[in-house]
C-alpha positions as a LaTeX table, in Angstrom:
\begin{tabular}{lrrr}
\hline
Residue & $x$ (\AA) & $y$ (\AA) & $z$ (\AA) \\
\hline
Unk1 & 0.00 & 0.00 & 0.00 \\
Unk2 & 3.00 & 2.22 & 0.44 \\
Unk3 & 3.79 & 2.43 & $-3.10$ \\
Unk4 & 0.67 & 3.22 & $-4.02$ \\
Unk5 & 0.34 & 6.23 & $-1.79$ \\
Unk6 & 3.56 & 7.39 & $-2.81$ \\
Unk7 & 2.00 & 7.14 & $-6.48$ \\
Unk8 & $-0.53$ & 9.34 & $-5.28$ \\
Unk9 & 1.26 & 11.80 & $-3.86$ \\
Unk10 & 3.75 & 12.44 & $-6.56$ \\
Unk11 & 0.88 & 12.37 & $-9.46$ \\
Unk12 & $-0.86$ & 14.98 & $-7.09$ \\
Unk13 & 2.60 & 17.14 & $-7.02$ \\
Unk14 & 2.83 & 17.17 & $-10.61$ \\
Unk15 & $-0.51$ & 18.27 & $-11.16$ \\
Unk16 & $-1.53$ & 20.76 & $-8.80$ \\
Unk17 & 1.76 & 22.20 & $-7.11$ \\
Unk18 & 3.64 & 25.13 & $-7.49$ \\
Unk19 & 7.27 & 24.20 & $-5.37$ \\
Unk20 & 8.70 & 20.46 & $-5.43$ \\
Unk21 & 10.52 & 18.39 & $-7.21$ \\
Unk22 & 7.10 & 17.97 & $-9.02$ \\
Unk23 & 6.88 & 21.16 & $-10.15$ \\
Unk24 & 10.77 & 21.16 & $-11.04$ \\
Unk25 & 9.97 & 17.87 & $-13.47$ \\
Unk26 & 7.01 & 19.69 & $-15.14$ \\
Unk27 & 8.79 & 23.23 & $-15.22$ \\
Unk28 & 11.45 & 21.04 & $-16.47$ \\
Unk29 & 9.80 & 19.77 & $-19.39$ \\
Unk30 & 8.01 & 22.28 & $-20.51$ \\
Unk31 & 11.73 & 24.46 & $-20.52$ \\
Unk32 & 13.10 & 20.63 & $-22.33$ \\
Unk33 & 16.00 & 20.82 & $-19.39$ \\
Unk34 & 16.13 & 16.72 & $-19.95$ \\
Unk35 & 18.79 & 16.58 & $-17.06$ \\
Unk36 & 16.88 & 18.26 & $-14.85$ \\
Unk37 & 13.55 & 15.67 & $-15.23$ \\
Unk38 & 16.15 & 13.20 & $-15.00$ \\
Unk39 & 17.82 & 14.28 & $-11.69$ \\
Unk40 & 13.92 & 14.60 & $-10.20$ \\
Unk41 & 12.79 & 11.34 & $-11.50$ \\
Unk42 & 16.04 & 9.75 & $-9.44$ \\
Unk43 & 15.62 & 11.59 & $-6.40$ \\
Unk44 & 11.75 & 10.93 & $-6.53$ \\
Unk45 & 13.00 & 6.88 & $-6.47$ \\
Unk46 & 15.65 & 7.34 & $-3.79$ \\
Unk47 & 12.99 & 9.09 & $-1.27$ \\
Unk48 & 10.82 & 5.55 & $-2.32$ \\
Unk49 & 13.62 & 3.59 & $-2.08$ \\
Unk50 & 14.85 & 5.20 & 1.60 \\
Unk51 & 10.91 & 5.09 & 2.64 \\
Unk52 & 10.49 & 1.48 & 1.60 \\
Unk53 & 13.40 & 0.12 & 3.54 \\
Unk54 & 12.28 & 2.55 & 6.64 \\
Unk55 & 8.93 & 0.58 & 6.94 \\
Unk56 & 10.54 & $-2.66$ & 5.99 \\
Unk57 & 12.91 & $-2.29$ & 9.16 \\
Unk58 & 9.83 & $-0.80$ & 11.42 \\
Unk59 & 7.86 & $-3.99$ & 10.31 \\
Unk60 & 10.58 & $-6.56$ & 11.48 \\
Unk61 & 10.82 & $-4.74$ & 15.15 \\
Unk62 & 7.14 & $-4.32$ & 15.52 \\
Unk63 & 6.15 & $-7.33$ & 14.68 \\
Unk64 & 9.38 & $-10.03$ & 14.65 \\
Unk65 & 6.87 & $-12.94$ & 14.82 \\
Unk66 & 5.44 & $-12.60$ & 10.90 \\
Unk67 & 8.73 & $-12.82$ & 9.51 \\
Unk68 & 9.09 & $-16.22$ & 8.14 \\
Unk69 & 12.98 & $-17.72$ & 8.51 \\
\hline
\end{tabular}
């Protein structure tokens, strides 16, 4: 479910924002500053990569019994 609502939250920035790295990818394309989209799209899936191993580490010390080994 988390990568959904990070979908959700970056398709929201794009649309309807006016500071982000959103709004830098869309200002971005619209200038054709292809390094620039680039550089947000990476960022965009470090924050989901950082985010995903956050709640995968939460997950393991809140609840150490579901883990299968």
């Amino acid at each position: 479910m988390l990568g959904w609502a990070w979908t959700y939250v970056i398709v929201a920035e794009l649309i309807g924002s006016s500071s982000g790295i959103g709004h830098m990818i869309t200002d971005s394309q619209a200038l054709l500053n292809t390094g620039q989209i680039i550089f947000g799209i990476i960022v965009i899936g470090c924050i989901g990569l950082v985010s995903d191993l956050v709640f995968k580490r939460a997950n393991q010390r809140l609840f150490p019994w579901s883990s299968i080994q």
